[in-house]
PDB file of N, CA, C, O and CB in Angstrom:
ATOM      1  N   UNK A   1     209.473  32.059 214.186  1.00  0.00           N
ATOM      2  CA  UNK A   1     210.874  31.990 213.813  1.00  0.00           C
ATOM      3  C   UNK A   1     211.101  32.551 212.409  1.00  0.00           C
ATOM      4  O   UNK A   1     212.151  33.102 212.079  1.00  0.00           O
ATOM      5  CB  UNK A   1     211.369  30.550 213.892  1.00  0.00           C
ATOM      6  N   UNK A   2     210.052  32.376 211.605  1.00  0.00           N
ATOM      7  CA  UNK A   2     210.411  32.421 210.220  1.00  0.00           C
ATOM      8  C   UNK A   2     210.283  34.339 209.769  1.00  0.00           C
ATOM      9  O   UNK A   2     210.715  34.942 208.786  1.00  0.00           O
ATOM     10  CB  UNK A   2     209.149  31.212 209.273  1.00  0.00           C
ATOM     11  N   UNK A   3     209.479  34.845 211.023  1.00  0.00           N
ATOM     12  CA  UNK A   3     209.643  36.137 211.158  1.00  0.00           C
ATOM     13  C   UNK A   3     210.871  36.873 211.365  1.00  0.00           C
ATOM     14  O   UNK A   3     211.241  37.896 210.788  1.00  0.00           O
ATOM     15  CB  UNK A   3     208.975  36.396 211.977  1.00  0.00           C
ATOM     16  N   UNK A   4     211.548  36.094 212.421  1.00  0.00           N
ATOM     17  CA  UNK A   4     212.471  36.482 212.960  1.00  0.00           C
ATOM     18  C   UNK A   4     213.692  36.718 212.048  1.00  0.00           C
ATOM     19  O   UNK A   4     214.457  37.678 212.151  1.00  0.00           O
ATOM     20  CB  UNK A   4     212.615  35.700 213.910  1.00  0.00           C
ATOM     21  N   UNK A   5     213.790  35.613 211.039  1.00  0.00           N
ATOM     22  CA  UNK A   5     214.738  35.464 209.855  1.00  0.00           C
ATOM     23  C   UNK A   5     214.787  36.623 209.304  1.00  0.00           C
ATOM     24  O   UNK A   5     215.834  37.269 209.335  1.00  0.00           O
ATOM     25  CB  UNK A   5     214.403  34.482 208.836  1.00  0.00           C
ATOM     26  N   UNK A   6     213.780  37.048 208.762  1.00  0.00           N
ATOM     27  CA  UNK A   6     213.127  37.801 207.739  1.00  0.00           C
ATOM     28  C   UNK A   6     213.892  39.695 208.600  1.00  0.00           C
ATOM     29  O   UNK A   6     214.578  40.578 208.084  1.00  0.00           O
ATOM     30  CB  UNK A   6     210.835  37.334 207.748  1.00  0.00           C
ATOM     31  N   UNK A   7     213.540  39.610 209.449  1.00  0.00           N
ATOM     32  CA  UNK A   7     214.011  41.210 210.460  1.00  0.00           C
ATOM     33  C   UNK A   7     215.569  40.885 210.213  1.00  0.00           C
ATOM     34  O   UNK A   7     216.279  41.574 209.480  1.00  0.00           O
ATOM     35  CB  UNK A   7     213.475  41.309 212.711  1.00  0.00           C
ATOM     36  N   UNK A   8     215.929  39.961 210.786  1.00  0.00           N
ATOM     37  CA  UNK A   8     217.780  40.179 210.677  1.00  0.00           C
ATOM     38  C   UNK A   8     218.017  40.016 209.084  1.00  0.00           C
ATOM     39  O   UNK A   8     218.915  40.767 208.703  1.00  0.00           O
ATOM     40  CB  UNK A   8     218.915  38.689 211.682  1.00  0.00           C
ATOM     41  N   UNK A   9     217.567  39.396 208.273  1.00  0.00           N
ATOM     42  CA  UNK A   9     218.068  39.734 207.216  1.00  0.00           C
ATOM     43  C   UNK A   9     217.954  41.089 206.905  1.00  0.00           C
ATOM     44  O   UNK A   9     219.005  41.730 206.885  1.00  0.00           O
ATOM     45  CB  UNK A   9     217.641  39.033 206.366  1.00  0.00           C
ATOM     46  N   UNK A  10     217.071  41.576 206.697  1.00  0.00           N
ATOM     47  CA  UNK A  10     216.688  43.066 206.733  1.00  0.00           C
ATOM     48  C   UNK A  10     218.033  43.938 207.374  1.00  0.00           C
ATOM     49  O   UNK A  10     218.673  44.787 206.755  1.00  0.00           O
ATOM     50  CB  UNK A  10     215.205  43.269 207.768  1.00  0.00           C
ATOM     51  N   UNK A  11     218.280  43.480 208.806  1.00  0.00           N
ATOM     52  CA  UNK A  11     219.020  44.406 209.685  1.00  0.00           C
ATOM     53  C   UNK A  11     220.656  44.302 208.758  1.00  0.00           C
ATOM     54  O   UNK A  11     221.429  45.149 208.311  1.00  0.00           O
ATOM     55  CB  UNK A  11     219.002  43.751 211.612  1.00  0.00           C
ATOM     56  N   UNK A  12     220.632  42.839 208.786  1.00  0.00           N
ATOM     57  CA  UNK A  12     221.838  43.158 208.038  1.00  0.00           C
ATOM     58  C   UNK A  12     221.956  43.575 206.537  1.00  0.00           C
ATOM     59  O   UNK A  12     223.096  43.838 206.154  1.00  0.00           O
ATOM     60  CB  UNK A  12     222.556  42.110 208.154  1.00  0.00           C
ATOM     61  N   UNK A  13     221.174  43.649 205.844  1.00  0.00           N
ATOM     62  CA  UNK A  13     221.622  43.817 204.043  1.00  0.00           C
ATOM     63  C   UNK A  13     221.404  45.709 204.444  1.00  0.00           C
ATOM     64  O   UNK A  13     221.932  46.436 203.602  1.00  0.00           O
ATOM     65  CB  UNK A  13     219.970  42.765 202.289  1.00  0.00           C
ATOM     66  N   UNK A  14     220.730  46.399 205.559  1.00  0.00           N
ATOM     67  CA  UNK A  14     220.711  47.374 205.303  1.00  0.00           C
ATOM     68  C   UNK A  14     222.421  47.707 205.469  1.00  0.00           C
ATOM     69  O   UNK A  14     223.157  47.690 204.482  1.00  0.00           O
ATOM     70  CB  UNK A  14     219.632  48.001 206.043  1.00  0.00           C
ATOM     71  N   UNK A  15     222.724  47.889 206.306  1.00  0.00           N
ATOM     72  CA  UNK A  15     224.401  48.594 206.312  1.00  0.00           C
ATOM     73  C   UNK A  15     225.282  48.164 204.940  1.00  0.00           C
ATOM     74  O   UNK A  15     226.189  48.943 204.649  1.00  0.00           O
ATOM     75  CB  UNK A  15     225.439  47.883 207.840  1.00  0.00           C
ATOM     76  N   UNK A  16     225.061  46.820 203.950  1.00  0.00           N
ATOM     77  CA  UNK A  16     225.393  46.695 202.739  1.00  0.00           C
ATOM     78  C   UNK A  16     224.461  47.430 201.634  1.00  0.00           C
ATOM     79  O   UNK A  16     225.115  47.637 200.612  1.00  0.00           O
ATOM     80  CB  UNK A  16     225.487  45.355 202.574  1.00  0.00           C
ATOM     81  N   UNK A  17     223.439  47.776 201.565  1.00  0.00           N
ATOM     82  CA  UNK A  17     223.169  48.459 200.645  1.00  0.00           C
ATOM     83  C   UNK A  17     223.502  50.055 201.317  1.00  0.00           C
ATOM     84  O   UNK A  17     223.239  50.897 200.458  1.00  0.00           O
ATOM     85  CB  UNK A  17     221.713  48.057 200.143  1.00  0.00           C
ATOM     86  N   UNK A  18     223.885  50.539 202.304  1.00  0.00           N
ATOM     87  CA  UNK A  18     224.147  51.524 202.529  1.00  0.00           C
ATOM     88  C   UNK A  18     225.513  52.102 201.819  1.00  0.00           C
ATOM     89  O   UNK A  18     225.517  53.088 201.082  1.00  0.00           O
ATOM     90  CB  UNK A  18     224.041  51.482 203.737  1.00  0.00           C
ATOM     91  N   UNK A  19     226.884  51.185 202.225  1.00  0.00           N
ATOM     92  CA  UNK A  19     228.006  51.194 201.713  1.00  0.00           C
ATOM     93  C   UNK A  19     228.092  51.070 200.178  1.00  0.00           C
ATOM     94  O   UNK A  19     229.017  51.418 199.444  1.00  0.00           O
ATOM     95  CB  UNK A  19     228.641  50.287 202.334  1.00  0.00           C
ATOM     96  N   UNK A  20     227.109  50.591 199.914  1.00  0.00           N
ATOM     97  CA  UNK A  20     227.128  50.047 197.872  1.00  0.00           C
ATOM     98  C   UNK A  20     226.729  51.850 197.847  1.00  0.00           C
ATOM     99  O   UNK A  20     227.503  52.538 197.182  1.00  0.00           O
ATOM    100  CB  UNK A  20     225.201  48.288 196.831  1.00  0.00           C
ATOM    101  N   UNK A  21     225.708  52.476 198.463  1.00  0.00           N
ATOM    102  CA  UNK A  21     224.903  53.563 197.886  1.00  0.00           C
ATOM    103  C   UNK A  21     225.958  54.811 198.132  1.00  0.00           C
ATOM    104  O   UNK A  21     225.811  55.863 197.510  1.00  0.00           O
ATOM    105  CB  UNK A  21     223.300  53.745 198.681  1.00  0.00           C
ATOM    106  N   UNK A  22     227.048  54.624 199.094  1.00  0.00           N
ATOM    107  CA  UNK A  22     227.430  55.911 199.869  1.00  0.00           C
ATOM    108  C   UNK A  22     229.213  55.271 198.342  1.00  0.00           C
ATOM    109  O   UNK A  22     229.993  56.223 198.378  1.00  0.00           O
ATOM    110  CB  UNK A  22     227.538  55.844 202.615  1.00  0.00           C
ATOM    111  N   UNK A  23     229.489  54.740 197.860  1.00  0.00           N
ATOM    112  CA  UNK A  23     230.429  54.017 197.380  1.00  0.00           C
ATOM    113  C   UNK A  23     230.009  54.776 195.725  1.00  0.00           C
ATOM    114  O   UNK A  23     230.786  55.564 195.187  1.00  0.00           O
ATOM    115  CB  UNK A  23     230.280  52.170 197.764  1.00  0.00           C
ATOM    116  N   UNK A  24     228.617  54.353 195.069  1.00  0.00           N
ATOM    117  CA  UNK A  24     228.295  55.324 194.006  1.00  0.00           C
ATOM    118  C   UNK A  24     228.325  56.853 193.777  1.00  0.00           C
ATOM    119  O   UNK A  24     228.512  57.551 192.780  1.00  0.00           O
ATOM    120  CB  UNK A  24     227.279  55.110 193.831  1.00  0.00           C
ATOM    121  N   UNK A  25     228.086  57.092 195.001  1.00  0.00           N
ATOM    122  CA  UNK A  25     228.176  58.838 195.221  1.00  0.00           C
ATOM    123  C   UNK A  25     229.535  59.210 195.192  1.00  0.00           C
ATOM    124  O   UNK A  25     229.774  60.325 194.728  1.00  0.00           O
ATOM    125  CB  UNK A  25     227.570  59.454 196.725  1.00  0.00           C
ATOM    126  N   UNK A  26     230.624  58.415 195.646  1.00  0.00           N
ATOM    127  CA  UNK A  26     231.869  58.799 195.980  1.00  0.00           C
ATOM    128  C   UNK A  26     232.473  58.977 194.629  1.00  0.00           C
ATOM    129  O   UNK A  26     233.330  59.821 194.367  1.00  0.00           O
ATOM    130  CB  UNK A  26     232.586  57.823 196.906  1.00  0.00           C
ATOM    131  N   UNK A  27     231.936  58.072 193.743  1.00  0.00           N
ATOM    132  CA  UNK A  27     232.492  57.531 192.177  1.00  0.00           C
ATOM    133  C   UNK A  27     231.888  58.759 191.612  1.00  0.00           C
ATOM    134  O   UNK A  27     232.743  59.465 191.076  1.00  0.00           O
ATOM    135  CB  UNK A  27     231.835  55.826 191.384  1.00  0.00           C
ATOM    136  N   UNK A  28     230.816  59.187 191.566  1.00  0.00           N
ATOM    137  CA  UNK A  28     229.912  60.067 191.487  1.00  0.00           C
ATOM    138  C   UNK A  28     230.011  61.478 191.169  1.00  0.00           C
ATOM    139  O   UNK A  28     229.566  62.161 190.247  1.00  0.00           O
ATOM    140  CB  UNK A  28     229.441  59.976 192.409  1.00  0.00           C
ATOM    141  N   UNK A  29     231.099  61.855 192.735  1.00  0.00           N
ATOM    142  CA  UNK A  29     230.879  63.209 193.381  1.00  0.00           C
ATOM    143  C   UNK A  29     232.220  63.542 192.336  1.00  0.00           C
ATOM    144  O   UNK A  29     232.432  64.753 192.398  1.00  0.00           O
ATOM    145  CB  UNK A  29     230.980  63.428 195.414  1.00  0.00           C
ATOM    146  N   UNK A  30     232.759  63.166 191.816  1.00  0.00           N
ATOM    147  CA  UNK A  30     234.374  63.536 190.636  1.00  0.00           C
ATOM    148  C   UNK A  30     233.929  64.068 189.474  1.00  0.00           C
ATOM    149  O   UNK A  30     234.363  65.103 188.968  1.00  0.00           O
ATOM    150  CB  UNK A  30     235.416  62.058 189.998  1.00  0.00           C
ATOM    151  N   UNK A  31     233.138  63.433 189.077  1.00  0.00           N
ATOM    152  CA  UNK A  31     232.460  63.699 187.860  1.00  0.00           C
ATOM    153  C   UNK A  31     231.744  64.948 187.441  1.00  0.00           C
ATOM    154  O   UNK A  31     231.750  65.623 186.411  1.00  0.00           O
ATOM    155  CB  UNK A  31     231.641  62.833 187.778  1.00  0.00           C
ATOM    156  N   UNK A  32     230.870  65.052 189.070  1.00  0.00           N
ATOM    157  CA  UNK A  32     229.847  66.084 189.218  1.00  0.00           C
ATOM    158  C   UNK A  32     231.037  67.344 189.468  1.00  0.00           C
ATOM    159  O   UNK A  32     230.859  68.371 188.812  1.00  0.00           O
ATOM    160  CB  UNK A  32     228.581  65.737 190.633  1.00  0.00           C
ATOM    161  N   UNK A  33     232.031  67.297 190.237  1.00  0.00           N
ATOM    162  CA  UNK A  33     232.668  68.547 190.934  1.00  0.00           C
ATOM    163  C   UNK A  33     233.491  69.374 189.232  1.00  0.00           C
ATOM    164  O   UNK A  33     233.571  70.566 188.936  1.00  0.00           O
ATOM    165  CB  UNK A  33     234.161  67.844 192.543  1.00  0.00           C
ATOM    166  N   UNK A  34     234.054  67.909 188.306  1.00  0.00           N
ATOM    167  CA  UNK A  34     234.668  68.357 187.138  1.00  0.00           C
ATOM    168  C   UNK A  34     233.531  69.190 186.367  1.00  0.00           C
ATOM    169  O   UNK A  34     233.795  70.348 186.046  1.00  0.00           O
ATOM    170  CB  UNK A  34     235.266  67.111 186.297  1.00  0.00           C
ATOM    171  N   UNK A  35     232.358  68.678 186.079  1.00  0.00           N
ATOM    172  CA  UNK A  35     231.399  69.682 185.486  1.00  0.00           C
ATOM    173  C   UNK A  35     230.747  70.616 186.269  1.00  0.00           C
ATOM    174  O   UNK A  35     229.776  71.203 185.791  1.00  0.00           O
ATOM    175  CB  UNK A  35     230.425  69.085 184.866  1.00  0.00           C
ATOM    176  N   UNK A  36     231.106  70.842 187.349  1.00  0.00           N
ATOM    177  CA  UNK A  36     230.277  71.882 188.015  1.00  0.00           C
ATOM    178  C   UNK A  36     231.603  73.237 188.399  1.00  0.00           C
ATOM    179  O   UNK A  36     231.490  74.314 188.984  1.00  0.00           O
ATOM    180  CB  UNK A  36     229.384  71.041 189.645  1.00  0.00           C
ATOM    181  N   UNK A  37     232.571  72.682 187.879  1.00  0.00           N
ATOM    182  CA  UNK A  37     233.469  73.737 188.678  1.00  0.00           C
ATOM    183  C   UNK A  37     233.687  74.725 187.926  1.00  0.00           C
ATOM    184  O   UNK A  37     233.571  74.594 186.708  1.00  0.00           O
ATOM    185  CB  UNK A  37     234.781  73.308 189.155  1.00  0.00           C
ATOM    186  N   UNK A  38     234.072  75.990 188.529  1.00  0.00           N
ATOM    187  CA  UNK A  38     234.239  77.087 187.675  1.00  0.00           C
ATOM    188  C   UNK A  38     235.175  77.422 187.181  1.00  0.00           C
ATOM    189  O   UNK A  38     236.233  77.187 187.765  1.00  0.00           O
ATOM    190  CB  UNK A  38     233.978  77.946 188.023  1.00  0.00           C
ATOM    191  N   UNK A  39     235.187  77.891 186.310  1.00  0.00           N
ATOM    192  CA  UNK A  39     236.331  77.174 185.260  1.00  0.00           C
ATOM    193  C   UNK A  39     236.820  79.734 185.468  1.00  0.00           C
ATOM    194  O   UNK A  39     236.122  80.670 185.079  1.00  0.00           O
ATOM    195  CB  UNK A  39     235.238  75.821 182.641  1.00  0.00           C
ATOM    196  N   UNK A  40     238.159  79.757 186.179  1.00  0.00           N
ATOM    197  CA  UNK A  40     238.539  80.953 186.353  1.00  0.00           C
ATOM    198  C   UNK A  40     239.621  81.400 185.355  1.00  0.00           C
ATOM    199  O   UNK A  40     240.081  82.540 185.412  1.00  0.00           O
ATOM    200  CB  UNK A  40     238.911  81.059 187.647  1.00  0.00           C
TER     201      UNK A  40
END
């Protein structure tokens, strides 16, 4: 049983650390596009 815990926790914190990781990039990708853009 105490295995069993251990897999669903797993199953679930992955789709939350997914959204935290895909959530930094978004904050991220503004920053990067202002210094990367070409300035015409």
């Amino acid at each position: 049983m105490d295995v069993w815990i251990k897999i669903q926790t797993l199953i679930w914190l992955f789709p939350i650390l997914f959204i935290f990781h895909d959530f930094e990039e978004i904050i991220m990708l503004e920053n990067w596009i202002n210094n990367n853009r070409q300035k015409d």
